[in-house]
C-alpha positions as CSV (number, residue, x, y, z in Angstrom):
1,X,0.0,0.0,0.0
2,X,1.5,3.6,-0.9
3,X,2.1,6.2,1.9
4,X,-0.7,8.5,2.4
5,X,-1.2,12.2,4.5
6,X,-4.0,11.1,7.1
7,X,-5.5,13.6,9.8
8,X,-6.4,11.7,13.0
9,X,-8.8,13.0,15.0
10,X,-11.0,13.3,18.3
11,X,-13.1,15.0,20.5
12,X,-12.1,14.7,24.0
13,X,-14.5,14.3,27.3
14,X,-14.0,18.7,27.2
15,X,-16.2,18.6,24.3
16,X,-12.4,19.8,22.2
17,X,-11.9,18.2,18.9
18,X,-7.8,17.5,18.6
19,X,-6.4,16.3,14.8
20,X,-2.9,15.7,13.9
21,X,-1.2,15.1,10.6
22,X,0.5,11.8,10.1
23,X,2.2,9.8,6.9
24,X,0.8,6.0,7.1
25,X,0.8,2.8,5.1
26,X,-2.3,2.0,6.3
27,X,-5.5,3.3,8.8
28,X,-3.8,1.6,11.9
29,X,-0.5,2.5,11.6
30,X,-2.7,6.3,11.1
31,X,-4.4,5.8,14.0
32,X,-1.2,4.2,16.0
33,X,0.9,7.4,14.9
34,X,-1.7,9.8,15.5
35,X,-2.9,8.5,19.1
36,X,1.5,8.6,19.7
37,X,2.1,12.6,18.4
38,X,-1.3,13.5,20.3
39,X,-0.4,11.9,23.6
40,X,3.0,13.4,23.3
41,X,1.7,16.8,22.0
42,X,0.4,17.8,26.1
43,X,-2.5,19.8,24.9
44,X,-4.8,17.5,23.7
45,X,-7.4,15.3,26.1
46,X,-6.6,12.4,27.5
47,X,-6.6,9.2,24.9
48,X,-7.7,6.0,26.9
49,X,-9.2,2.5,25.4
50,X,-12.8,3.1,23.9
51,X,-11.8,6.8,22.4
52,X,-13.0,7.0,19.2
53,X,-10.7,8.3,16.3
54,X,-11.7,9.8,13.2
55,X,-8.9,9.3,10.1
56,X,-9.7,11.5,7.2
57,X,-7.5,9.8,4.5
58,X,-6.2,12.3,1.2
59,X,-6.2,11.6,-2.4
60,X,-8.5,9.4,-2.6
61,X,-10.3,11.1,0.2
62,X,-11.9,9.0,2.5
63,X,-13.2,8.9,6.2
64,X,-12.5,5.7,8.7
65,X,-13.7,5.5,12.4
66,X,-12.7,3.4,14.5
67,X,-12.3,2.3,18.5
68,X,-9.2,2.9,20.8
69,X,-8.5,-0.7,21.7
């Protein structure tokens, strides 16, 4: 699968939606970067197992949602 620019995104228990941009293979390895530069970013809500992610793929856009695990 070719690289592709992803935003990953959330809205924390603040009601705050956070995104990142992040250069995957695929929507997990998205959603694994993303949930990593967001935790490590200190401004964004907490990230804990059932957090749902939103990864807005580019060219082909496309949309994916999917459950902190």
């Amino acid at each position: 699968m070719a690289l592709r620019t992803c935003t990953v995104s959330f809205a924390g228990p603040s009601g705050v939606r956070h995104s990142v941009e992040v250069t995957a293979d695929s929507i997990y390895e998205a959603a694994a970067l993303g949930v990593s530069a967001l935790k490590s970013d200190g401004w964004a809500d907490a990230i804990a197992p059932g957090t749902e992610l939103e990864i807005q793929v580019r060219e082909p856009a496309t949309c994916h949602g999917l459950t902190v695990q």
